[in-house]
N, C-alpha and C positions, 0 to 999 in steps of 0.2 A: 746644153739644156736637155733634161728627160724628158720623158713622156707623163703626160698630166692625163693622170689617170680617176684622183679622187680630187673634187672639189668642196671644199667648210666653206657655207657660206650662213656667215652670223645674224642674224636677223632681230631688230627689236620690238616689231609690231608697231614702230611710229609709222606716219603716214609716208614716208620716206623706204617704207619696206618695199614696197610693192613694185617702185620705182626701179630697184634693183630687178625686178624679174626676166625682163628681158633678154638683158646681159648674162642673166643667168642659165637662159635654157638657149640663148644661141653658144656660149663656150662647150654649156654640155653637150648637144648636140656637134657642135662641128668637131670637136674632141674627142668624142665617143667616153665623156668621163663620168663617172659617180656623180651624183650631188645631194651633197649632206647639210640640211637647213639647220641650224645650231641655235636656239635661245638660254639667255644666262639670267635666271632667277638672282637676283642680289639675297646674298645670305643673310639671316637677320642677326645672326652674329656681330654683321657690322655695326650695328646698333646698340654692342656689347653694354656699353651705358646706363641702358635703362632698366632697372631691376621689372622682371617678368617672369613669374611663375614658367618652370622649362616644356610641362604637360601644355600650357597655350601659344608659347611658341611653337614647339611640334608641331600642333594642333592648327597654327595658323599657316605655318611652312605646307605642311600638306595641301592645305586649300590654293595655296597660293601656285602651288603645282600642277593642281587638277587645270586650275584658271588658265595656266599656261599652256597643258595640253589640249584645252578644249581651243583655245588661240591660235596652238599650229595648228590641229587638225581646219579649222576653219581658213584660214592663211593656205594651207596645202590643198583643201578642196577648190577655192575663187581662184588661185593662182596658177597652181602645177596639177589638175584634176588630167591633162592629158601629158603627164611630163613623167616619170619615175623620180620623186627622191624621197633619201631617211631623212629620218627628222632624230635631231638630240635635244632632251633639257638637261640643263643640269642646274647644283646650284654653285654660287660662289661671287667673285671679281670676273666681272664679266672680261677682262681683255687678258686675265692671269689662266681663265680656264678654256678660251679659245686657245692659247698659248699650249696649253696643257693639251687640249686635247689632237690638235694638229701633229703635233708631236707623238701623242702614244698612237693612235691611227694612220701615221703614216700619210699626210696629204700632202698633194702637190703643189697646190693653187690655196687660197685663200681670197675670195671676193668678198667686197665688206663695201658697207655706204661710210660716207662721212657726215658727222652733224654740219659739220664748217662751224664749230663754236668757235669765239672769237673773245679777247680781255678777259674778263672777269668770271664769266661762265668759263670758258678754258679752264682757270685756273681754279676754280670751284669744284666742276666736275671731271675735268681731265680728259683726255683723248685716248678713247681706247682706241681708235685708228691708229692714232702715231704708238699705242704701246704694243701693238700688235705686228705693226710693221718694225719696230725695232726688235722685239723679240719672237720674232715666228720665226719654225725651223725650214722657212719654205718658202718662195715669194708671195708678195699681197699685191692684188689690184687694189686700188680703190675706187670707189664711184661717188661722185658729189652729185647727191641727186636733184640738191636744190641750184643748181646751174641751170641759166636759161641756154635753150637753142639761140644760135643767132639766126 
C-alpha cells in the first residue's frame, strides 16, 4: 500500500454531509494528506427530453452553479473554517465524474457517505457509492452516516 497523500471526498449537501467531517479531518490530519471536497451538479442534459430553449438552459446551469458554490463555501466555512481543503464543482453523473476525476488528479483515498438506499429507491436512483467503489482507480472508504452507535 502507498502513501495517501490526496483525499476526494464527494460531498452532497444532504444532512448526511456533515456527518462525514469528522472522519474526514481525523484521516487528513493523521495522514498528513490533501483534502479535496468534490460536489456534482447533475447535468441538465440529462433531462435531454424536454425541448428548452439552449440560451435558458445556459442560463439556468450557471445559477445553479453559483448556488452550488455559495453551498460549498458555506459547508467549508460551519465545517473545515479551521481545517485546509479545495473544494471542486463540476457538472455531470455524479459517480461518472468522481470517477473521472480521481483519476485525472491522481488520488489516493476516496471517502464518500452512503444513502443506504434500499428496493426500489436503489433501483430508481442507483448507488453511486457502489459505482464508485466499483470503478475508482484508488480505494474507497465508505461511511454509513445513518447508523446508530450502540
Amino acid at each position: 500500500m502507498g502513501e495517501i497523500k490526496k483525499i476526494l471526498v464527494p460531498i452532497d449537501f444532504s444532512p448526511a454531509s456533515p456527518v462525514l467531517v469528522p472522519y474526514v479531518k481525523t484521516l487528513g490530519q493523521k495522514l498528513g494528506a490533501e483534502v479535496h471536497l468534490f460536489y456534482v451538479v447533475r447535468s441538465l442534459a440529462y433531462f435531454g427530453g424536454f425541448y428548452v430553449p439552449h440560451t435558458s438552459i445556459q442560463k439556468f446551469e450557471d445559477e445553479i452553479l453559483k448556488g452550488a458554490e455559495r453551498k460549498m463555501d458555506d459547508f467549508v466555512e460551519d465545517h473545515f473554517e479551521d481545517f485546509p481543503v479545495q473544494t471542486h464543482i463540476l457538472t455531470g453523473d455524479a459517480a461518472e465524474e468522481i470517477i473521472n476525476f480521481a483519476k485525472k488528479e491522481g488520488f489516493d483515498l476516496i471517502l464518500m457517505g452512503t444513502h443506504g438506499r434500499k428496493g426500489l429507491d436503489k433501483v430508481i436512483f442507483g448507488s453511486v457509492a457502489e459505482k464508485v467503489v466499483k470503478g475508482a482507480p484508488c480505494p474507497v472508504l465508505t461511511i454509513n452516516p445513518y447508523r446508530k452507535k450502540d
